[in-house]
TIBA-125798 format. One line per field, with one value per residue: residue number from 1; x, z, y of N, C-alpha, C, O, CB in turn. Coordinates in nm, 2 decimals. Glycine has a CB too. Example, Ala and Ser with C-alpha at 12.3 -4.5 7.8 and 13.67 -1.06 7.14 Angstrom:
% residues 2
i <- 1,2 .
nu <- 1.32,1.28 .
nw <- 0.78,0.71 .
nv <- -0.57,-0.22 .
cau <- 1.23,1.37 .
caw <- 0.78,0.71 .
cav <- -0.45,-0.11 .
cu <- 1.32,1.29 .
cw <- 0.78,0.79 .
cv <- -0.33,0.00 .
ou <- 1.42,1.34 .
ow <- 0.85,0.80 .
ov <- -0.33,0.11 .
cbu <- 1.13,1.41 .
cbw <- 0.90,0.57 .
cbv <- -0.45,-0.06 .
This chain:
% residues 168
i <- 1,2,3,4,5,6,7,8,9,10,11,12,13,14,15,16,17,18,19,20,21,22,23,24,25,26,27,28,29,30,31,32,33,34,35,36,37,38,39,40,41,42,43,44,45,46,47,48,49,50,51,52,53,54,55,56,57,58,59,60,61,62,63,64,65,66,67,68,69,70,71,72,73,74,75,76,77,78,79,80,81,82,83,84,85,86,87,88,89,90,91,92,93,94,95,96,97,98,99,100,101,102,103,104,105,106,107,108,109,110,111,112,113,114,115,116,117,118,119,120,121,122,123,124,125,126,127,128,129,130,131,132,133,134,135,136,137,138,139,140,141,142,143,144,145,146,147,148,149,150,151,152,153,154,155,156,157,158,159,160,161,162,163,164,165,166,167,168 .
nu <- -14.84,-14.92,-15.20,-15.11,-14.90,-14.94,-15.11,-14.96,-14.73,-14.88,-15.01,-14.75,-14.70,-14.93,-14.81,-14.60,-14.73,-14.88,-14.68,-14.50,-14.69,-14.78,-14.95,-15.03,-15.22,-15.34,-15.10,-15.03,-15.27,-15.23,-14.97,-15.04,-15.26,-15.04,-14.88,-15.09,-15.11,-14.83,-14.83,-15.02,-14.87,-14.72,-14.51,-14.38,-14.28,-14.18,-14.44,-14.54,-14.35,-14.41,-14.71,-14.61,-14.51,-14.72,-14.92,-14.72,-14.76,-15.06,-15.07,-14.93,-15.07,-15.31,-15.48,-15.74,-15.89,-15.65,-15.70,-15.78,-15.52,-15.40,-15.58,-15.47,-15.24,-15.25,-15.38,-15.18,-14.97,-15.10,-15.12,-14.84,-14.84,-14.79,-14.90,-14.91,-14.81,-15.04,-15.26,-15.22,-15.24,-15.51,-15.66,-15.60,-15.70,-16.00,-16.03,-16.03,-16.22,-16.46,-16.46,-16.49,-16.67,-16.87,-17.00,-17.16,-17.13,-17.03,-16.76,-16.64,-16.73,-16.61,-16.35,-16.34,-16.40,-16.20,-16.00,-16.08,-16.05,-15.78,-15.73,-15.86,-15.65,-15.44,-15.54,-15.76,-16.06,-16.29,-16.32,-16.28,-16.51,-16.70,-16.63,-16.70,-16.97,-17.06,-16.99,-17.07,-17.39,-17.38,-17.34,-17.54,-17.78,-17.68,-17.62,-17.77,-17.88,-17.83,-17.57,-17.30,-17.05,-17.15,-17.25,-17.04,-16.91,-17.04,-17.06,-16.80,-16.80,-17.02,-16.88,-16.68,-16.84,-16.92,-16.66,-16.56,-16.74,-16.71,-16.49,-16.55 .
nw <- -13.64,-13.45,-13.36,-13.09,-13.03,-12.96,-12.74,-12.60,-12.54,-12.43,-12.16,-12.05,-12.03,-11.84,-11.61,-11.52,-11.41,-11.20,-11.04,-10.98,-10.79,-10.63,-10.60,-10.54,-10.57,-10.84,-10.97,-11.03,-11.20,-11.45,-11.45,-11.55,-11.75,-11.96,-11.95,-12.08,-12.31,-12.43,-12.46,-12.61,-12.85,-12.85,-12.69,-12.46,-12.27,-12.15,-12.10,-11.87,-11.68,-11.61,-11.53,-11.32,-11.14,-11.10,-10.93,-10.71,-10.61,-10.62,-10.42,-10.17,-10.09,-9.99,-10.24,-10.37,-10.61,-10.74,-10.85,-11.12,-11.25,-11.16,-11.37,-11.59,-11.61,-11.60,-11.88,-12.02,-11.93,-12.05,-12.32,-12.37,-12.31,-12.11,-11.87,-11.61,-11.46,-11.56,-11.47,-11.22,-11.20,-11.30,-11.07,-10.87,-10.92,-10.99,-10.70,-10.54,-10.71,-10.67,-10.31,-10.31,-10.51,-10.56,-10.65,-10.90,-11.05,-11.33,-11.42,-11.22,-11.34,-11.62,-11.57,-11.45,-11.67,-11.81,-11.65,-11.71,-12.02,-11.96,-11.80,-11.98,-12.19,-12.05,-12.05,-11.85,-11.97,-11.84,-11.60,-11.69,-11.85,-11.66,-11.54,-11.75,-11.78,-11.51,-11.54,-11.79,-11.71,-11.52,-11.67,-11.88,-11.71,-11.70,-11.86,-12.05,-12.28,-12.58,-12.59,-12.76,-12.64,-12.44,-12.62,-12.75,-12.54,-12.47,-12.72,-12.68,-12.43,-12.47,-12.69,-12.50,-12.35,-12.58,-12.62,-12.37,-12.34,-12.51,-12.43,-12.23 .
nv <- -0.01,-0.34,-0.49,-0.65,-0.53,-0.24,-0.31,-0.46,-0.24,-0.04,-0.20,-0.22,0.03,0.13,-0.13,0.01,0.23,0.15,0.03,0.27,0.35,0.18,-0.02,-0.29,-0.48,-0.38,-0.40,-0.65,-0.78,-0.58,-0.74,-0.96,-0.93,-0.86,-1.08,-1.26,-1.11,-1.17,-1.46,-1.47,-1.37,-1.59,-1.58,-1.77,-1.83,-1.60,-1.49,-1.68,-1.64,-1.41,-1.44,-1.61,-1.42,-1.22,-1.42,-1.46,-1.21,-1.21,-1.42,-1.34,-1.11,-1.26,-1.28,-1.37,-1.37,-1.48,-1.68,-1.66,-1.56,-1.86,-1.98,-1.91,-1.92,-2.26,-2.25,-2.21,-2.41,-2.58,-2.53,-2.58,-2.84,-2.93,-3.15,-3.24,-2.96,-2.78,-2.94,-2.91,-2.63,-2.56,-2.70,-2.58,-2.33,-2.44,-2.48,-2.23,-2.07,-2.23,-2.20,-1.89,-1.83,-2.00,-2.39,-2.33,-2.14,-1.92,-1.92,-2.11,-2.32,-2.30,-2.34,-2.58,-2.76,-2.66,-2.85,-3.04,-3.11,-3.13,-3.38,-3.56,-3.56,-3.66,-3.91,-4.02,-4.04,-4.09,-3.95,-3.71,-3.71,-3.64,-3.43,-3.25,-3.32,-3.23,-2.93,-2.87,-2.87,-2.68,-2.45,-2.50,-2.33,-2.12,-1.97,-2.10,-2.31,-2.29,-2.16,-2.07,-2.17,-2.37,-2.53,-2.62,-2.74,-2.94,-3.12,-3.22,-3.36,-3.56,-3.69,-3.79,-3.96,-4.14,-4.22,-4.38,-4.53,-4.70,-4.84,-4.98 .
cau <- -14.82,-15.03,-15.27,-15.06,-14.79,-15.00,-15.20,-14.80,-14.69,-15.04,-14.99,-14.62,-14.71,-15.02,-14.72,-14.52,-14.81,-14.88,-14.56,-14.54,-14.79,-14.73,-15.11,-14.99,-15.35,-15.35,-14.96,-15.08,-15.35,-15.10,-14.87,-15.11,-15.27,-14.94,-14.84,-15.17,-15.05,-14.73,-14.89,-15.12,-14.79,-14.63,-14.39,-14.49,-14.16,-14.21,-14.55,-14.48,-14.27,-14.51,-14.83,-14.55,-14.51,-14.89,-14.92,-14.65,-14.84,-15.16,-15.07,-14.88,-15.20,-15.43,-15.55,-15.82,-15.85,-15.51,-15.76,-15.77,-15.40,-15.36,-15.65,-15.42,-15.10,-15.30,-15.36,-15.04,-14.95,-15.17,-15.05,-14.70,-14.83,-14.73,-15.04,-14.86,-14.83,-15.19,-15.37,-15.21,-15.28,-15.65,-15.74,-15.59,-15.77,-16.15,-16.06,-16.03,-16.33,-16.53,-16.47,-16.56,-16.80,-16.98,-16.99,-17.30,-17.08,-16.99,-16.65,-16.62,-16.77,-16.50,-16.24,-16.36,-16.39,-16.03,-15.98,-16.14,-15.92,-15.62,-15.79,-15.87,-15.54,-15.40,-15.62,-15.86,-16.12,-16.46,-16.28,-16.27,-16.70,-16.76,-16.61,-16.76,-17.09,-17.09,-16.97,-17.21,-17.49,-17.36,-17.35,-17.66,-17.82,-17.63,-17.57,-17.85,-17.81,-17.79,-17.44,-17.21,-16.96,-17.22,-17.27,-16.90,-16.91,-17.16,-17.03,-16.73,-16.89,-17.05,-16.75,-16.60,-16.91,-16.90,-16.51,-16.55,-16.82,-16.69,-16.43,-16.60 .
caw <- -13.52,-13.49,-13.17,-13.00,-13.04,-12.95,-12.64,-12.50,-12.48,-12.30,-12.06,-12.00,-11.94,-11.71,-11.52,-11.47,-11.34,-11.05,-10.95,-10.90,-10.71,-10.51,-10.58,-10.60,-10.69,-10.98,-11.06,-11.03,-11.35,-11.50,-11.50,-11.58,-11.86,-12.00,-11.94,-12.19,-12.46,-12.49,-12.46,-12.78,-12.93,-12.83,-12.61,-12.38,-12.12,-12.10,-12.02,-11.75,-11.56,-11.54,-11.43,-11.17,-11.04,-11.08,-10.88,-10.59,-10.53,-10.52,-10.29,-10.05,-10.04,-9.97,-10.32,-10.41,-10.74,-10.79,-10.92,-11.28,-11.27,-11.22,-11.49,-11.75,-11.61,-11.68,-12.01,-12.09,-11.95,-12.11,-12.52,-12.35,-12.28,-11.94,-11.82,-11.49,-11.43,-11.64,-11.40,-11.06,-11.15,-11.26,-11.00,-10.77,-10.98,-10.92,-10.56,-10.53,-10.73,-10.52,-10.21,-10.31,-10.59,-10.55,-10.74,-10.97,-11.13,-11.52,-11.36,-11.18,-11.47,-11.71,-11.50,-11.45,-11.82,-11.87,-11.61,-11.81,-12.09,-11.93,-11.78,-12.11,-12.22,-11.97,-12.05,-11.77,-11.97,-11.77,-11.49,-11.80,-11.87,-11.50,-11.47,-11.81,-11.74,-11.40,-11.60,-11.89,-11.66,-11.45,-11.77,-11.97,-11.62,-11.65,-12.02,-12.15,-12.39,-12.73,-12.61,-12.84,-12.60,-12.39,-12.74,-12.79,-12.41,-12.49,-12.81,-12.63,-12.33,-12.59,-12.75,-12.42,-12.32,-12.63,-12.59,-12.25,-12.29,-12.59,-12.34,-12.11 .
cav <- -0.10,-0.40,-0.48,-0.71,-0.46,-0.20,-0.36,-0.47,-0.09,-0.02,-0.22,-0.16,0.19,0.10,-0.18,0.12,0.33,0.10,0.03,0.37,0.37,0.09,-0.10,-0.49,-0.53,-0.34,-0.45,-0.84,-0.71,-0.54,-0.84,-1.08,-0.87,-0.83,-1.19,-1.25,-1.07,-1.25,-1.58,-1.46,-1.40,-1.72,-1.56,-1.87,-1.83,-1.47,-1.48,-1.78,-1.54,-1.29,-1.55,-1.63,-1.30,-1.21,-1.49,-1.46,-1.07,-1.25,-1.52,-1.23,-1.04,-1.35,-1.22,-1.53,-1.39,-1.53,-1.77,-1.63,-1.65,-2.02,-2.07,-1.82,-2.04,-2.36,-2.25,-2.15,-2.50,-2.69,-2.52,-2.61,-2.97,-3.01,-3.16,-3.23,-2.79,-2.74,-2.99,-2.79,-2.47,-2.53,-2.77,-2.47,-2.23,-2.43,-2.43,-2.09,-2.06,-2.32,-2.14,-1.81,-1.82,-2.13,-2.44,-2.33,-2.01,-1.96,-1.91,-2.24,-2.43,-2.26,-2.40,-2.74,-2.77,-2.71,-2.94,-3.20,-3.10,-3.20,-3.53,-3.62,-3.58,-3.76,-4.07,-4.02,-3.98,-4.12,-3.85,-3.58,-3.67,-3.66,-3.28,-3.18,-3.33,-3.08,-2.79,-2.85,-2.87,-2.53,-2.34,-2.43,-2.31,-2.00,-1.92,-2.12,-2.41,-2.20,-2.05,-2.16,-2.28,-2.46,-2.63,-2.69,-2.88,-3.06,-3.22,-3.27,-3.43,-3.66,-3.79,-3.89,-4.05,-4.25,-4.31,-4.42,-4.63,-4.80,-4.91,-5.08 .
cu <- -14.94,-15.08,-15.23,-14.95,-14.86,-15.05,-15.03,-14.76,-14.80,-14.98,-14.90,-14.63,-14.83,-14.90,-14.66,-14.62,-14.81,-14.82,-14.50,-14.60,-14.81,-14.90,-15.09,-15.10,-15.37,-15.20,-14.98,-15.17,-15.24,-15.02,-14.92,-15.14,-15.15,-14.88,-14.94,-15.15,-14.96,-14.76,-14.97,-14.98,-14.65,-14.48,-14.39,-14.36,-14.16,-14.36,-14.57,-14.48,-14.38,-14.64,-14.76,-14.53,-14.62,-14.92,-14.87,-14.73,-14.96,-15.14,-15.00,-15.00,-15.34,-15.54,-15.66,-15.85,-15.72,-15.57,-15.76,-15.64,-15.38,-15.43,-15.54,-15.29,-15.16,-15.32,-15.26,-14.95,-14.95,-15.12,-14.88,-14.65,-14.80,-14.83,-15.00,-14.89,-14.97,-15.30,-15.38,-15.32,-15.48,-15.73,-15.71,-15.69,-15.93,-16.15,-16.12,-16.16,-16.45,-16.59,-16.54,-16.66,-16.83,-16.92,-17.03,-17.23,-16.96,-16.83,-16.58,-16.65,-16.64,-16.36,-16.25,-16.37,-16.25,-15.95,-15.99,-16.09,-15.80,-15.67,-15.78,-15.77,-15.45,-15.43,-15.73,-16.00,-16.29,-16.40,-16.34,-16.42,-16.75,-16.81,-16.71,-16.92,-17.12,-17.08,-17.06,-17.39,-17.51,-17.41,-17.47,-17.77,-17.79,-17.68,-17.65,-17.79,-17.77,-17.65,-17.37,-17.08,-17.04,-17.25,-17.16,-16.85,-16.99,-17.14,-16.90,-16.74,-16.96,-16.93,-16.65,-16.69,-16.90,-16.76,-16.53,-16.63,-16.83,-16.54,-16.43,-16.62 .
cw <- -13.51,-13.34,-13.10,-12.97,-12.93,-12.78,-12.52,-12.48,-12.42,-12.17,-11.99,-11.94,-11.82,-11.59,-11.46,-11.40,-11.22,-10.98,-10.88,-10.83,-10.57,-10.49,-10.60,-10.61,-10.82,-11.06,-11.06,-11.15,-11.41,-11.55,-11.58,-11.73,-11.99,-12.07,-12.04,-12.33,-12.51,-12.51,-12.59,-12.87,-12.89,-12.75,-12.48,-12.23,-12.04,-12.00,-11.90,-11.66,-11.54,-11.50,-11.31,-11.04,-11.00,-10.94,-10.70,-10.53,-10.51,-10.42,-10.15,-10.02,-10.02,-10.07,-10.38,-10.54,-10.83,-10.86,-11.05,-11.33,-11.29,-11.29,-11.63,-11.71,-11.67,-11.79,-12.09,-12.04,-12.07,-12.32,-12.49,-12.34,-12.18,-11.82,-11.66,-11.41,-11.41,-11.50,-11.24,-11.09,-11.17,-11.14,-10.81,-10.79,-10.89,-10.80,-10.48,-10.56,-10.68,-10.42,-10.22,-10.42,-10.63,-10.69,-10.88,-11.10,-11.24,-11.47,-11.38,-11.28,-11.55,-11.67,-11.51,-11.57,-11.85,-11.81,-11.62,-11.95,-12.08,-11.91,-11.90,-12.14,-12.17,-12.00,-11.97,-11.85,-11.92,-11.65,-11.58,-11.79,-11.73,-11.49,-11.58,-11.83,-11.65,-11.48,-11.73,-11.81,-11.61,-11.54,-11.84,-11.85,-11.61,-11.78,-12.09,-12.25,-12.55,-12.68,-12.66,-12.72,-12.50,-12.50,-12.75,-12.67,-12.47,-12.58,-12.78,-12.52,-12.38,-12.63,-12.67,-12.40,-12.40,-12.66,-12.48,-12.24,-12.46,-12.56,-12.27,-12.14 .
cv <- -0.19,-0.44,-0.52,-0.57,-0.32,-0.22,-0.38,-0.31,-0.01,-0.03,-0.21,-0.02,0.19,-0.05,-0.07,0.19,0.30,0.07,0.12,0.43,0.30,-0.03,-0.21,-0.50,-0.56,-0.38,-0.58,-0.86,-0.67,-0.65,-0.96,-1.07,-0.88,-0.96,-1.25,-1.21,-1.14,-1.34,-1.59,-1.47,-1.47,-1.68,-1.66,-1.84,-1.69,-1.44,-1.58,-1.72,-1.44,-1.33,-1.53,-1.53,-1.24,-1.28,-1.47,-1.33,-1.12,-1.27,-1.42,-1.19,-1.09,-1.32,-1.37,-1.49,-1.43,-1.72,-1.80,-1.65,-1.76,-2.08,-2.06,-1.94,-2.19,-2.36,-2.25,-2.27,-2.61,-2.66,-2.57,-2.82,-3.04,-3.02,-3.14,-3.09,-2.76,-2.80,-2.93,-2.69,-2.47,-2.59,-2.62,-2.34,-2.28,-2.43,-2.32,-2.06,-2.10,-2.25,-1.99,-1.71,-1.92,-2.23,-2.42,-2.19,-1.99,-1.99,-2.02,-2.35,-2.43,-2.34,-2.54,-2.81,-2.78,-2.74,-3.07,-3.20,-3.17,-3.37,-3.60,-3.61,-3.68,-3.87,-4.10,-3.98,-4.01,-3.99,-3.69,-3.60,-3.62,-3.51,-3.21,-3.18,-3.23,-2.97,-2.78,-2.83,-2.73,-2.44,-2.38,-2.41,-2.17,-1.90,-1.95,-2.25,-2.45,-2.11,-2.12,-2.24,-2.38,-2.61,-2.69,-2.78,-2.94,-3.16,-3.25,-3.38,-3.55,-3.79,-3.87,-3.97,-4.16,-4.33,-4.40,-4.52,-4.78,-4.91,-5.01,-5.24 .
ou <- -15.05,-15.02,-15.26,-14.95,-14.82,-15.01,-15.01,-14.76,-14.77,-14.93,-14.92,-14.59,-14.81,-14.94,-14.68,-14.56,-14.77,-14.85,-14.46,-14.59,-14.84,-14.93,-15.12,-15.11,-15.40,-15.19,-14.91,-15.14,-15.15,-14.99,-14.86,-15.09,-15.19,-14.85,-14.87,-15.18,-14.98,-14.74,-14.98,-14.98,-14.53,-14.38,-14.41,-14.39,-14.14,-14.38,-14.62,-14.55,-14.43,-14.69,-14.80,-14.54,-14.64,-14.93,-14.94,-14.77,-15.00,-15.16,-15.04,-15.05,-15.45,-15.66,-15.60,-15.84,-15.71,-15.51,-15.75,-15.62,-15.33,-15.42,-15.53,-15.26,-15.12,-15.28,-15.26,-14.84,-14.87,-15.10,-14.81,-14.56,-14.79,-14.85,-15.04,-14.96,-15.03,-15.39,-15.47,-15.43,-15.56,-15.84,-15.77,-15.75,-15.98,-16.25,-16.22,-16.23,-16.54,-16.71,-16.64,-16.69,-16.83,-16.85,-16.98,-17.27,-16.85,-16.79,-16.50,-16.58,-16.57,-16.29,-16.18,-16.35,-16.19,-15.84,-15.93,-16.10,-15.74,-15.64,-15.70,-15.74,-15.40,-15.34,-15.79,-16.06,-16.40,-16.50,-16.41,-16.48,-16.86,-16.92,-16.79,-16.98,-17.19,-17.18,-17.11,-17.49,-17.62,-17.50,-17.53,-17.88,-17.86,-17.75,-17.66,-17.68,-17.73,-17.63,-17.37,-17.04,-16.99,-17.26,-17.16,-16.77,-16.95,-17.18,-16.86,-16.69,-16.94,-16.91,-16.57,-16.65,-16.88,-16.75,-16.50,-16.60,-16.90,-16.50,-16.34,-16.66 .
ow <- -13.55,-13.24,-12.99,-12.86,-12.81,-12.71,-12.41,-12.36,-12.37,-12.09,-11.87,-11.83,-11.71,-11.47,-11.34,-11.29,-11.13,-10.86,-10.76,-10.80,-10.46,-10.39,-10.71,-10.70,-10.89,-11.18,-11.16,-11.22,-11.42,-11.67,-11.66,-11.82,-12.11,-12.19,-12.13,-12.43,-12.63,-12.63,-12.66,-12.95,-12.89,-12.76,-12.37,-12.11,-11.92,-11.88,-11.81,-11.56,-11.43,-11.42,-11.21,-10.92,-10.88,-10.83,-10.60,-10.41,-10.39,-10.32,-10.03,-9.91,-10.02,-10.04,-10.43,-10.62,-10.95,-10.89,-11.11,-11.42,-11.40,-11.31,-11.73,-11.79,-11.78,-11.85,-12.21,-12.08,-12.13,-12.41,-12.58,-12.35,-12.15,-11.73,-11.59,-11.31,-11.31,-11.44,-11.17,-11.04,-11.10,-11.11,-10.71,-10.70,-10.79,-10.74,-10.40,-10.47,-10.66,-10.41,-10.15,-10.42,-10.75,-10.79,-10.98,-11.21,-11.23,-11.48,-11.48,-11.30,-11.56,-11.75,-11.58,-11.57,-11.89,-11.83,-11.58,-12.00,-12.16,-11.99,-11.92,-12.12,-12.23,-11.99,-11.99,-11.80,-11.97,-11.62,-11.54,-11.73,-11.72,-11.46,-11.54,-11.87,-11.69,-11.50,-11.76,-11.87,-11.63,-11.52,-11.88,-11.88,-11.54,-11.79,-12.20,-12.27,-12.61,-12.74,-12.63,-12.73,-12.50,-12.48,-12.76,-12.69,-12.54,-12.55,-12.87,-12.54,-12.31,-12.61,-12.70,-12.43,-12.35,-12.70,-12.51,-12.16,-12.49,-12.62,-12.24,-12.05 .
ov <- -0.15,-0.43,-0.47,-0.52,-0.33,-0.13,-0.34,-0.27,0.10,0.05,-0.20,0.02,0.26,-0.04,-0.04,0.22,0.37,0.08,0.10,0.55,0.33,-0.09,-0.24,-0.59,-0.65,-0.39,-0.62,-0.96,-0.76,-0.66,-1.03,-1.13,-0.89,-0.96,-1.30,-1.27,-1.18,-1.35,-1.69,-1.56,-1.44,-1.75,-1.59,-1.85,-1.67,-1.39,-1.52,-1.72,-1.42,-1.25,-1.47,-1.54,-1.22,-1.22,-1.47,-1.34,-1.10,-1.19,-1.44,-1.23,-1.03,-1.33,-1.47,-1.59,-1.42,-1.83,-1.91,-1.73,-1.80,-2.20,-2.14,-2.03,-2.23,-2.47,-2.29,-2.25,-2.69,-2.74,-2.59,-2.89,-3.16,-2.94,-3.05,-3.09,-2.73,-2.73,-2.90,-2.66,-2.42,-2.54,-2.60,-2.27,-2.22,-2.39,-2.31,-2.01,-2.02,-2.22,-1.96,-1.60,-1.93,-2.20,-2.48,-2.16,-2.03,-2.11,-2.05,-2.45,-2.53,-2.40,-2.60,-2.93,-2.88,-2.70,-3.17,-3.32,-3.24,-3.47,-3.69,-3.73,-3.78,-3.96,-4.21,-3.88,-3.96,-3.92,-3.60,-3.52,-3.55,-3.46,-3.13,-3.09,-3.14,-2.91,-2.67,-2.78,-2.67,-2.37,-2.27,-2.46,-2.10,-1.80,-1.89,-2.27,-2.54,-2.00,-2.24,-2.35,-2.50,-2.73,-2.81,-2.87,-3.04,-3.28,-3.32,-3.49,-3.66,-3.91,-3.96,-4.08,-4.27,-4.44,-4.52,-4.61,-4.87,-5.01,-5.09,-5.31 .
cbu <- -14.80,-15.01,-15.38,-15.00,-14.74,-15.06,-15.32,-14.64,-14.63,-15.19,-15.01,-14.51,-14.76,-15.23,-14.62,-14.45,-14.93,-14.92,-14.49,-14.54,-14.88,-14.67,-15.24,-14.91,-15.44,-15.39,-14.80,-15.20,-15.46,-15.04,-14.80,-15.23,-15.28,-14.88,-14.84,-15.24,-14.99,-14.62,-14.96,-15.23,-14.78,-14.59,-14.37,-14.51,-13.98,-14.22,-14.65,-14.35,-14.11,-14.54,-14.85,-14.42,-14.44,-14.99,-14.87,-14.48,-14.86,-15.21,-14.94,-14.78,-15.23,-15.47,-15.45,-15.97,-15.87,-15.36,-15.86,-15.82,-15.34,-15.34,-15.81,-15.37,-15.03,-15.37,-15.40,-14.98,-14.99,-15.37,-15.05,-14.65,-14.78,-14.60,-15.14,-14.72,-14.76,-15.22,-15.35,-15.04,-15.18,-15.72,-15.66,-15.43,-15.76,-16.25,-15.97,-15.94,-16.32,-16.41,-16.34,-16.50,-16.82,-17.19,-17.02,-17.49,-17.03,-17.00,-16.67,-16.70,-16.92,-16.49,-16.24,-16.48,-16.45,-15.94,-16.02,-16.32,-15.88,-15.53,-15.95,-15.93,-15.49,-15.43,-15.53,-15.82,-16.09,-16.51,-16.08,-16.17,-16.81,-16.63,-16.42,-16.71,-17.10,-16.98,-16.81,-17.22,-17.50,-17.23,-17.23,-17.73,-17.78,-17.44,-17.44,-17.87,-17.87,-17.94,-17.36,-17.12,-16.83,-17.36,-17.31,-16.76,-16.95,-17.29,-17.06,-16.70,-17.01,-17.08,-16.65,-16.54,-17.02,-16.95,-16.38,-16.57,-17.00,-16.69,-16.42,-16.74 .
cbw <- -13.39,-13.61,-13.12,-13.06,-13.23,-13.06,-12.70,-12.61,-12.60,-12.31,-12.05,-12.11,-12.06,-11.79,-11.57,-11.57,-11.38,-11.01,-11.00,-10.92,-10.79,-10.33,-10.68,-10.51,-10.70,-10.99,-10.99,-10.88,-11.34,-11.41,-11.40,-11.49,-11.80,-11.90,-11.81,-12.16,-12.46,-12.45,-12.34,-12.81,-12.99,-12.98,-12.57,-12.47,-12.18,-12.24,-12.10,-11.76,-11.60,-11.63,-11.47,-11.20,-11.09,-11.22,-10.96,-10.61,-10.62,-10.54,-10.33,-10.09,-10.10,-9.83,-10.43,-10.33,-10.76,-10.62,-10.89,-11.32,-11.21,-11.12,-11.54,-11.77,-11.42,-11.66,-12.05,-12.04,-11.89,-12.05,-12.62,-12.17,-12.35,-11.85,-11.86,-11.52,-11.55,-11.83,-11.41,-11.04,-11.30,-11.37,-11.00,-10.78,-11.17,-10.95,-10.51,-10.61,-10.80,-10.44,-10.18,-10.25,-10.69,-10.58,-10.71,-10.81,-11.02,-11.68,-11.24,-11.08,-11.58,-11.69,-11.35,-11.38,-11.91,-11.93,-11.57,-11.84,-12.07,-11.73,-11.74,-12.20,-12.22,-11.86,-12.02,-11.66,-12.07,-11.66,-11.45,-11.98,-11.92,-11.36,-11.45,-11.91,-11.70,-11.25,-11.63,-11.99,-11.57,-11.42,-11.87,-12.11,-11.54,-11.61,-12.08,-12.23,-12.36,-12.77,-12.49,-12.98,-12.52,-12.36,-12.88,-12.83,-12.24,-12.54,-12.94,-12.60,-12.30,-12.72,-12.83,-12.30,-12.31,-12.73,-12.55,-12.17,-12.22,-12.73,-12.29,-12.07 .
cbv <- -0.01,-0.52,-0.52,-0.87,-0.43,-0.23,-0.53,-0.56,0.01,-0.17,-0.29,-0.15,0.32,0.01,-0.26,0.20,0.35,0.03,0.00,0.42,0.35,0.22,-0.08,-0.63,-0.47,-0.17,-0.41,-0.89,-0.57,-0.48,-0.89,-1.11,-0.76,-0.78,-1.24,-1.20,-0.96,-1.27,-1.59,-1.26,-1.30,-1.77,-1.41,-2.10,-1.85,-1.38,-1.50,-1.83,-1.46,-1.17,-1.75,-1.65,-1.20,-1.30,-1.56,-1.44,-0.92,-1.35,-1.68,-1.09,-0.95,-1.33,-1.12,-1.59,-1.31,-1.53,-1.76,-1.49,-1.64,-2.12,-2.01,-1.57,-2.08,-2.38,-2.18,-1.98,-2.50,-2.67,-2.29,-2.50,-3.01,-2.90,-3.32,-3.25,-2.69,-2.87,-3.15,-2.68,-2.31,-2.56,-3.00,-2.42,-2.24,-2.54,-2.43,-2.02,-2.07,-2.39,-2.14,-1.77,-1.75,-2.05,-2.51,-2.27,-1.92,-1.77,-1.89,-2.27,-2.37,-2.08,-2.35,-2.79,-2.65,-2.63,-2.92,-3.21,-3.01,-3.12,-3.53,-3.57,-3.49,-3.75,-4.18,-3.93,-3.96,-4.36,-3.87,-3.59,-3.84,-3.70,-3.22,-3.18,-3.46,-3.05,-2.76,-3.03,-2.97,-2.49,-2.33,-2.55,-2.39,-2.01,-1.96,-1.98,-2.51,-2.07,-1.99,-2.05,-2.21,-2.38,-2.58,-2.58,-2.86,-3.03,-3.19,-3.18,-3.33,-3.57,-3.72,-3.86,-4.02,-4.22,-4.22,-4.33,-4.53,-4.73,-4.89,-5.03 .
């Protein structure tokens, strides 16, 4: 059996646990978790539905980690290409994050990065340097400026600058 395979009949049996249990905390994990896996193996509609539902039990239980959800939905947008969806759920996501863990937190940064992802795609991209400029700054503050993904913003961050300003 191979780890995806493996990691899916996990978590099916930890879904089932909490439902019997009745924890929509832990069944919102659970689904989400779950919803991750398939998404690794391109089950992109499957996993959808189960962000969605993650989601709906957040938003019932004024859960603000329903934050991490609309980053994993954003993601699972954004490989689907529907910047439109992608650009909601994260700009819902750094809200969330915003509010209650500050601007300055790996988190928030993480978010606003693949915020500026989409941007960039879109064509916005002096909007896309703006956000990865803040989120490059957050993180080599946090993480240091030897973390490899601090490095991989950065030379991202770069290449809009020099798109953007070979624009002008």
């Amino acid at each position: 059996m191979g780890q995806f395979q493996q990691a899916e009949k996990l978590y099916e049996k930890s879904l089932s646990m909490v439902e019997r249990i009745g924890d929509k905390n832990a069944e919102a994990i659970a689904l989400s978790n779950l919803a991750s896996v398939y998404a690794s193996q391109s089950r992109l509609s499957e996993a959808e539905a189960l962000y969605s539902k993650a989601l709906e039990i957040q938003k019932e239980s004024g859960n603000w980690q329903s934050a991490t959800t609309y980053n994993n939905l954003g993601n699972l947008y954004f490989s689907l290409h529907d910047l439109g969806k992608a650009h909601d759920a994260f700009q819902k996501s750094a809200a969330l994050l915003r509010e209650h863990l500050g601007d300055d937190h790996p988190d928030t940064s993480s978010v606003l990065s693949n915020l500026a992802y989409v941007l960039d795609e879109e064509g916005k991209n002096e909007e896309a340097a703006v956000l990865f400029r803040e989120s490059l700054e957050n993180l080599k503050n946090t993480l240091g400026i030897n973390h490899p993904y601090v490095i991989r913003l950065a030379e991202r961050e770069r290449s809009l600058t020099k798109s953007s300003s070979g624009r002008s």
